[in-house]
N, C-alpha and C positions, 0 to 999 in steps of 0.2 A: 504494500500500500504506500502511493506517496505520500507524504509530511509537507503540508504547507508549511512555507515563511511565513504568510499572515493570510487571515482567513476575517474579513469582517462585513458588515454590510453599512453602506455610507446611504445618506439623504443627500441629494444636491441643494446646494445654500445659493449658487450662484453661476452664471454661465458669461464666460468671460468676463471677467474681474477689471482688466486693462482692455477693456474693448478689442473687439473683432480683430485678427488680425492675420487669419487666411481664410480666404472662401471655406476650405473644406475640413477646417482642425476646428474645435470648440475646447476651449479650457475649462474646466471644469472646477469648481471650488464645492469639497465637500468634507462631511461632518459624520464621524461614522460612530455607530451605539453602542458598539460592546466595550471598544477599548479606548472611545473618547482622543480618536487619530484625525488630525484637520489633513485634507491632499488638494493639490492641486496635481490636476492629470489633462494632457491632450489627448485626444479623440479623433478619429479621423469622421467627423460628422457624417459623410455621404453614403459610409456603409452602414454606421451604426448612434442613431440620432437619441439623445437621452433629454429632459427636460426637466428645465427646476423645478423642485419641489420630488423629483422620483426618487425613489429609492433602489438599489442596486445592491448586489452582493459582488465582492471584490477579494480576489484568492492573489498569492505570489507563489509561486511553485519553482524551483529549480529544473523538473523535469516534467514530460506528458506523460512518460512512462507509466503505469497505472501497478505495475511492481516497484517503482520506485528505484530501475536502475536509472543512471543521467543518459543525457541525450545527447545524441553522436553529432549536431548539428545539421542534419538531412532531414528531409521531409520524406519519408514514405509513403507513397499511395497507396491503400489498400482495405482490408477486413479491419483490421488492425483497430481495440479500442485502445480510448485515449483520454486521459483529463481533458481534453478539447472538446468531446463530446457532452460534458455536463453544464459547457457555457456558451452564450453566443458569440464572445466578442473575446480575442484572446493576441496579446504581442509577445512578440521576443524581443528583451533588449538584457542590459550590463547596466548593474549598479554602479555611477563615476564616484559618488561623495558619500561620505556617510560622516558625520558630525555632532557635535554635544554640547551643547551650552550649559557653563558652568553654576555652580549655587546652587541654591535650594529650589527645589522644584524646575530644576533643570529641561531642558526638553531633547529628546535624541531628532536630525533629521536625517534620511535616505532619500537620495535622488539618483533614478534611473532614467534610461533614455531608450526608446524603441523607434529606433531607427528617425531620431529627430524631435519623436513625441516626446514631451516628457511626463517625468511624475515625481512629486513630492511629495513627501510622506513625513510628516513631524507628530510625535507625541511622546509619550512616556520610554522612556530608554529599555526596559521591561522588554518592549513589545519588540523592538529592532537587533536584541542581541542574537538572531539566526541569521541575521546579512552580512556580507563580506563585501570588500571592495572589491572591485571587477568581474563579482558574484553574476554570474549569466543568470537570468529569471526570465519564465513567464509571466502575466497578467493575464486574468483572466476576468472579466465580467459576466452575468447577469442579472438581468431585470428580479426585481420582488414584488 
């Protein structure tokens, strides 16, 4: 069985924060319940169109493997099941930053990038000690 990095479900708070700024990417500012994570994540809006106020379910996986071995970076066609099959909306990208603001009540942040998208991910230091720098991950979404 794979082991998600993070496993949670966000509420969208806001769609693009900094105004529009390609036809077909939407940035996303959201708010997630279990583990109280604020993100900012791009989208490629024309394949998969989300709206303020929805809510969504959002996994980080290192692999699709569904044994939970890693993945050889090929895509094979086939029979083949997949973590991909349980979402509709899924990237591949590399964690560049992972950071810590100091003091009391400190916050950890992770920022990955799929292929340009990005995503940010700030909260409690707790939740982000399973990421590594140059850590390959999937994303994965679905609607709730």
């Amino acid at each position: 069985m794979v082991e998600l990095l993070f496993d949670d479900i966000f509420k969208i708070e806001r769609l693009n924060p900094d105004g529009k700024k390609f036809d077909k990417v939407t940035r996303i500012e959201a708010k997630s319940e279990k583990f109280d994570m604020f993100m900012h994540l791009d989208i490629n809006s024309e394949i998969y169109n989300l709206k303020e106020g929805e809510k969504f379910s959002m996994a980080l996986a290192p692999t699709l493997n569904l044994d939970g071995t890693p993945d050889t970076g090929y895509f094979l066609q086939g029979n083949r099941k997949s973590l991909a099959d349980r979402y509709e909306y899924v990237m591949q990208g590399k964690l560049f930053r992972i950071s810590e603001s100091s003091g009391h009540g400190g916050k950890a942040e992770i920022d990955a990038s799929f292929g340009g998208l990005l995503m940010m991910l700030k909260g409690d230091p707790s939740h982000c000690s399973k990421f590594e720098l140059d850590q390959r991950l999937f994303l994965l979404i679905r609607k709730v």
